[in-house]
C-alpha positions in Angstrom: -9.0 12.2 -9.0 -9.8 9.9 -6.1 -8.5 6.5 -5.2 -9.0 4.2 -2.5 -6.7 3.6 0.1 -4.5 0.8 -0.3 -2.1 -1.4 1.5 1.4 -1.2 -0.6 -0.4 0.0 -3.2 0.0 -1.4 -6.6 2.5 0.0 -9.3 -0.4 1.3 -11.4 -1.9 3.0 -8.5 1.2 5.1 -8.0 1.2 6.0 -11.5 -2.2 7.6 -11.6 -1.1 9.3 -7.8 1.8 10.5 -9.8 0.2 11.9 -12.7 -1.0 14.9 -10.1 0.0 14.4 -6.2 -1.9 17.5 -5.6 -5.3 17.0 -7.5 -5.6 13.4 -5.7 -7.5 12.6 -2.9 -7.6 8.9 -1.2 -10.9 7.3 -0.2 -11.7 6.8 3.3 -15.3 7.7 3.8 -16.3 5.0 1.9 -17.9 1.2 3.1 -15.0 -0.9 3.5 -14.8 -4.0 1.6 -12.6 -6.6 3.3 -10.3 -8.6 0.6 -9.9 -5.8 -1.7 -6.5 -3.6 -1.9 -7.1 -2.0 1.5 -5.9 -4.5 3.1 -4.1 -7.0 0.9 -1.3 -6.7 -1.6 0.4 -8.8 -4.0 4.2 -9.3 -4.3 6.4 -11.4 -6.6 8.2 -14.1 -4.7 10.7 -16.5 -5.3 7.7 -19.3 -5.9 5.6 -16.7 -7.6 3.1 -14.3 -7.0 2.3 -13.8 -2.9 -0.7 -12.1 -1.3 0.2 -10.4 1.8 -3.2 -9.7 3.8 -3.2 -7.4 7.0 -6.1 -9.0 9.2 -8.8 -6.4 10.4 -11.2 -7.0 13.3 -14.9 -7.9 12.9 -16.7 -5.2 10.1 -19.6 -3.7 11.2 -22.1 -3.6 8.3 -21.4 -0.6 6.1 -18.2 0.7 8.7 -16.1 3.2 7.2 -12.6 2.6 5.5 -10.9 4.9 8.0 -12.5 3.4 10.7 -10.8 -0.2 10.2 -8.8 -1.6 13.2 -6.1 -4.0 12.7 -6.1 -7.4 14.5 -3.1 -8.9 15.7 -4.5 -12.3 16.5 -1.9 -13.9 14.8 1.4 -12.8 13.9 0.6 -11.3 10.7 3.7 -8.8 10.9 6.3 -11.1 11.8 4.9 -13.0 8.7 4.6 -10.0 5.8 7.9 -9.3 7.3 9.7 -12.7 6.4 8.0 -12.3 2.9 9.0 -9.1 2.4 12.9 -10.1 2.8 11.8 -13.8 0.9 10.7 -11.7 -1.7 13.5 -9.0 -2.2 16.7 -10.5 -0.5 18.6 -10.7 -3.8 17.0 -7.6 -5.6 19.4 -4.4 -5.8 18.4 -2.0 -3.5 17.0 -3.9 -0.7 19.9 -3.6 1.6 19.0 0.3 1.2 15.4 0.1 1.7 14.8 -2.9 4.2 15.5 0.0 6.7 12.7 2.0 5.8 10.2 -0.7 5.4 11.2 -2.8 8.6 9.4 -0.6 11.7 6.1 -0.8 10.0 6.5 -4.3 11.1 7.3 -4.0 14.5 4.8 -1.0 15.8 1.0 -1.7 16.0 -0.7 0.7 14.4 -4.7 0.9 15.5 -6.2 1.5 12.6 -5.6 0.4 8.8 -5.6 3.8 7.6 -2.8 5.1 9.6 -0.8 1.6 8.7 -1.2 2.5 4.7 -0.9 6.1 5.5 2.8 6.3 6.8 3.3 3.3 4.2 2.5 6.2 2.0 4.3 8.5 2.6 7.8 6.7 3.2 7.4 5.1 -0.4 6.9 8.7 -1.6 9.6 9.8 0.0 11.7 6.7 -1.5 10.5 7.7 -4.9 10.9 11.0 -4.9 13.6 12.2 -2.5 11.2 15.3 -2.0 9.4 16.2 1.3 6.5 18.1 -0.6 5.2 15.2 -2.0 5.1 13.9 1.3 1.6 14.9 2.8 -1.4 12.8 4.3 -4.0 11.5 2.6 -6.6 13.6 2.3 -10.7 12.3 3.2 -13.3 12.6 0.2 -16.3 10.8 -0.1 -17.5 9.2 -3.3 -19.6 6.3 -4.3 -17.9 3.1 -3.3 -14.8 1.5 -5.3 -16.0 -1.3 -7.1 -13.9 -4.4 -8.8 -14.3 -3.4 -12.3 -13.0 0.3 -11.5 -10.3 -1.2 -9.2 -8.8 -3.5 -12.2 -8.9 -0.2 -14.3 -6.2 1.4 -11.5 -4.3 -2.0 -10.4 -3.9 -3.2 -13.8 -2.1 -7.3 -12.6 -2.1 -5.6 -9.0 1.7 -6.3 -7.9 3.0 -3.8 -4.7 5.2 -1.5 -5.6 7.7 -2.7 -3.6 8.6 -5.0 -7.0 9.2 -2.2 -9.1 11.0 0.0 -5.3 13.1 -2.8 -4.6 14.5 -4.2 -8.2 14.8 -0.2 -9.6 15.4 2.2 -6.9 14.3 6.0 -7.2 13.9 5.4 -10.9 10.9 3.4 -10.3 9.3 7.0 -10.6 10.8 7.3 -14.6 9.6 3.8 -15.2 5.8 4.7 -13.7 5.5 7.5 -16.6 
């Protein structure tokens, strides 16, 4: 199975991951499409739903997911960050995971895919406890993502950071 690399990746996008860590490879070969999961997320804040959008610097026509760089024009990580402890503050196991979460929002990372890669790995490692799940992601090029096979994976889209943050390591039970 292949998926496309997101940022936080939605619930529903961990479940299919989970269904077979091994048989999955993630997208990186393919055009990138700015707006889409790549680069944005969804959260559930106090106010309602929240999209948290990591800015990228000028697309190229047809440049490659894996070849995204991150801008920080603006303080972008300063701001996911304050949502991020908006959004969780009060939920049971933040004190626990803030920790984890926290230096992705203090080191710049050059490129989007190494940003959602380490993302990866420490919320596999938060859901599983188990270093072997814990590998890259691995390159595979396929025809390009597009919406109506993204909704099919993302389902209403929401990070998994609700489910991570409000369940603990049992968000992985509640994924099956």
């Amino acid at each position: 199975m292949t998926l496309p690399i997101a940022y936080l990746a939605p619930k529903e996008w961990y479940r299919a991951y989970l269904t077979d860590p091994e048989a999955v490879e993630i997208e990186g070969l393919e055009s990138f499409e700015k707006q889409t999961c790549r680069n944005r997320c969804l959260i559930t804040g106090p106010d309602g739903v929240l999209t948290l959008s990591v800015p990228v610097k000028k697309v190229e026509h047809k440049q490659l997911t894996r070849d995204i760089q991150i801008s920080y024009q603006t303080r972008w990580q300063h701001q996911h960050w304050i949502s991020l402890v908006s959004a969780y503050k009060h939920t049971p196991f933040f004190d626990y995971y803030a920790a984890f979460f926290k230096p992705f929002y203090e080191k710049q990372y050059t490129f989007l895919w190494d940003l959602n890669n380490e993302l990866h790995q420490t919320i596999m490692q938060l859901l599983l406890n188990s270093p072997k799940h814990v590998e890259g992601f691995a390159y595979k090029a396929t025809n390009d993502w597009r919406g109506e096979e993204l909704n099919r994976w993302f389902g209403d889209g929401r990070s998994i950071l609700d489910e991570l943050f409000e369940f603990g390591n049992e968000t992985e039970y509640r994924l099956g």
